[in-house]
RODO-2510 file (C-alpha; in nm, 4 decimals, decimal comma):
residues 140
     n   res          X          Y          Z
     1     x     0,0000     0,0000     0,0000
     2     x     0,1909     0,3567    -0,0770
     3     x     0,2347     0,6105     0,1989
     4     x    -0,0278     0,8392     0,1319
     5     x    -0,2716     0,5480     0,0759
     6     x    -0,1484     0,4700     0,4319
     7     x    -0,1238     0,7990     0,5781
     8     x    -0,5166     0,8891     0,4548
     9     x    -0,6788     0,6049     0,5885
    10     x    -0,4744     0,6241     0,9767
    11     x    -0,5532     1,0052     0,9748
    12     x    -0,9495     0,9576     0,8745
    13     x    -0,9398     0,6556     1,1449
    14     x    -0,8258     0,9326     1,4148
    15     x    -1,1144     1,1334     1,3158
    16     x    -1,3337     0,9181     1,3737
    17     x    -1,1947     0,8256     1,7351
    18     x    -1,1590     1,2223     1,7782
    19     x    -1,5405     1,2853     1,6718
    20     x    -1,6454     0,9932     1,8487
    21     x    -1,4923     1,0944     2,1601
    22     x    -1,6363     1,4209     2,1675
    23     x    -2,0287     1,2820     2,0758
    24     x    -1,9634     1,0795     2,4007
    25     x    -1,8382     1,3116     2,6116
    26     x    -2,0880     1,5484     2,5101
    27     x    -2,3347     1,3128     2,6391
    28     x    -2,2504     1,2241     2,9748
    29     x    -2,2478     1,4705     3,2457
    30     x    -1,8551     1,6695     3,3261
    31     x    -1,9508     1,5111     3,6959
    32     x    -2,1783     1,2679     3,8658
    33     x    -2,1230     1,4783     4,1514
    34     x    -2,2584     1,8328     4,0082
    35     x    -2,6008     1,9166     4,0549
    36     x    -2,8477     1,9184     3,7329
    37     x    -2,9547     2,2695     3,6182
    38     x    -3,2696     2,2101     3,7563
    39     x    -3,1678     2,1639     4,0969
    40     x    -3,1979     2,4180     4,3532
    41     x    -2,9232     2,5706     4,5315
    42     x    -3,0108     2,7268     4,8482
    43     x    -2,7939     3,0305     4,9631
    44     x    -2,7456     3,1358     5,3493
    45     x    -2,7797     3,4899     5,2931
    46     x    -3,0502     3,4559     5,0745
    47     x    -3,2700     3,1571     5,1739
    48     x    -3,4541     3,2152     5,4908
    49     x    -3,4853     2,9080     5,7498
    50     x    -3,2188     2,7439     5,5969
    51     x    -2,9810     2,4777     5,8433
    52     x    -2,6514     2,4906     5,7170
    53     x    -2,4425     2,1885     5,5906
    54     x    -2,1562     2,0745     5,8698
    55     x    -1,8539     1,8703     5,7957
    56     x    -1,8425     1,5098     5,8798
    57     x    -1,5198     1,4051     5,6716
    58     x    -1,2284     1,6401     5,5506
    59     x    -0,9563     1,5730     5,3123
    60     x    -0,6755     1,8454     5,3896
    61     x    -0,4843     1,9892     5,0516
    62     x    -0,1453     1,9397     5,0149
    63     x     0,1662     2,1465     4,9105
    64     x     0,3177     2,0971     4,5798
    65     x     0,6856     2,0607     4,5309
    66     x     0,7151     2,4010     4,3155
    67     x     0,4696     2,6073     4,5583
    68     x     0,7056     2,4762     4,8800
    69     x     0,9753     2,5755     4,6952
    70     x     0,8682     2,9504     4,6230
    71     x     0,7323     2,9618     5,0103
    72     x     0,3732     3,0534     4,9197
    73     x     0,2007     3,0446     5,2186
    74     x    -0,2102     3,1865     5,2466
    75     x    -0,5493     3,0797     5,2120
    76     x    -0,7538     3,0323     4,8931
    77     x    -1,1594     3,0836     4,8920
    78     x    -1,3941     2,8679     4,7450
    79     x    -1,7624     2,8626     4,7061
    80     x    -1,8761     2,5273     4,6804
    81     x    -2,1949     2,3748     4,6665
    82     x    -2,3004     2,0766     4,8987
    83     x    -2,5432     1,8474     4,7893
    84     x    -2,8432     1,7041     4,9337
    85     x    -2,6470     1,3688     4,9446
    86     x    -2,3786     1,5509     5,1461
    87     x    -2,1159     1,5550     4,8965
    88     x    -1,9361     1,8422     4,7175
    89     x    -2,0604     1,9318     4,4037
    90     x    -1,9807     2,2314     4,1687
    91     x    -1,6492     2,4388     4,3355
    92     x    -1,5564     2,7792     4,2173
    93     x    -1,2461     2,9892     4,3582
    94     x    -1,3324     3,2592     4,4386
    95     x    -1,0388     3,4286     4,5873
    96     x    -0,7032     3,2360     4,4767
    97     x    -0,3560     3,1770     4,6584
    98     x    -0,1654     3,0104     4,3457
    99     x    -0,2764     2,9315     4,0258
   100     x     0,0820     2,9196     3,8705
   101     x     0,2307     2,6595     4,1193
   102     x    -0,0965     2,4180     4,1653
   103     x    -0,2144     2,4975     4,4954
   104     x    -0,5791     2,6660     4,3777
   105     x    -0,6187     2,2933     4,2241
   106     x    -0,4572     2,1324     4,5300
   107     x    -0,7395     2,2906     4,7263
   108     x    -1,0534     2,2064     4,5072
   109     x    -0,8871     1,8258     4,4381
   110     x    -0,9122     1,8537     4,8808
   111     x    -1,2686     2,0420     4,8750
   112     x    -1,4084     1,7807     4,6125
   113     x    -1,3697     1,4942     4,8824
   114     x    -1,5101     1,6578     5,1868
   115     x    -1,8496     1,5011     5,3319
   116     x    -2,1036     1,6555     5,5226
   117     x    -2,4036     1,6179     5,6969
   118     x    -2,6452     1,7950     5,4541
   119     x    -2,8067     2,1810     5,5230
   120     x    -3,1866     2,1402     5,5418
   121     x    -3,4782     2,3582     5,4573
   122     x    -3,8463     2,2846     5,6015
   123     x    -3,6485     1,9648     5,7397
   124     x    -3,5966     1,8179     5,3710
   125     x    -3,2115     1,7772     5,2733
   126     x    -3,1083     2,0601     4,9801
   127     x    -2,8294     2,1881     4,7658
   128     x    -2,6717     2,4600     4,9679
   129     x    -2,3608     2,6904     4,8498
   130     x    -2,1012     2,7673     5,0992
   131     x    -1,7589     2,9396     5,1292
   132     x    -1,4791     2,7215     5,2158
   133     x    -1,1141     2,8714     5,3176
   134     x    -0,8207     2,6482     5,2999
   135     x    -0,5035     2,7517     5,4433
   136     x    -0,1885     2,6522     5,3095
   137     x     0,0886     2,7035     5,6180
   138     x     0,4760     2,5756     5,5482
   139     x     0,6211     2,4255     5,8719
   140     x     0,9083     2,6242     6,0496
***
């Protein structure tokens, strides 16, 4: 078979495994953990007679070799949703330490396996957004 014959027919096959890959993954969900569009999420400040969510299991974030090295030291903020299950769904930064050395993704990686005993409204467990701070401290 000549080159090109061969060349054609290997780049139309990754095509096809580059168009089928995006149909799929534009068919299933980014997370099983987000909440559909549909869902409601509650807000503290804004939803009235509202019990808030409160940690039963924490995952603490840890320091990556480049941020230790360059002594960055703070916290980063977070908004993250907590579902009626009592696990983490969407996270957003809201105020970050280090994007450049990995410790904004060290933190949401943590925030993503944190458990909770679900916040409530009219006793029925809902989606609730919350701020989260993690602190990154280097030992002296």
């Amino acid at each position: 078979m000549p080159r090109s014959a061969l060349a054609l027919r290997l780049s139309l096959a990754a095509a096809v495994v580059v168009m089928t890959t995006l149909a799929a993954s534009s068919a299933v969900p980014v997370s099983a953990l987000s909440q559909a569009k549909n869902d409601k999420v509650y807000v503290p400040d804004r939803d009235a007679g509202l019990t808030l969510p409160i940690v039963v299991g924490e995952v603490k974030p840890t320091y990556t070799a480049a941020a230790m090295q360059a002594k960055i030291e703070g916290s980063i903020f977070m908004n993250i949703v907590v579902l009626a299950s009592g696990r983490v769904g969407d996270v957003t930064v809201t105020k970050s330490l280090d994007a450049e050395h990995g410790l904004d993704q060290q933190a949401v990686n943590a925030a993503r396996q944190w458990t909770f005993k679900p916040g409530t409204k009219d006793g029925q467990a809902v989606n609730v957004e919350v701020t989260l701070e993690m602190t990154f401290t280097l030992r002296k």
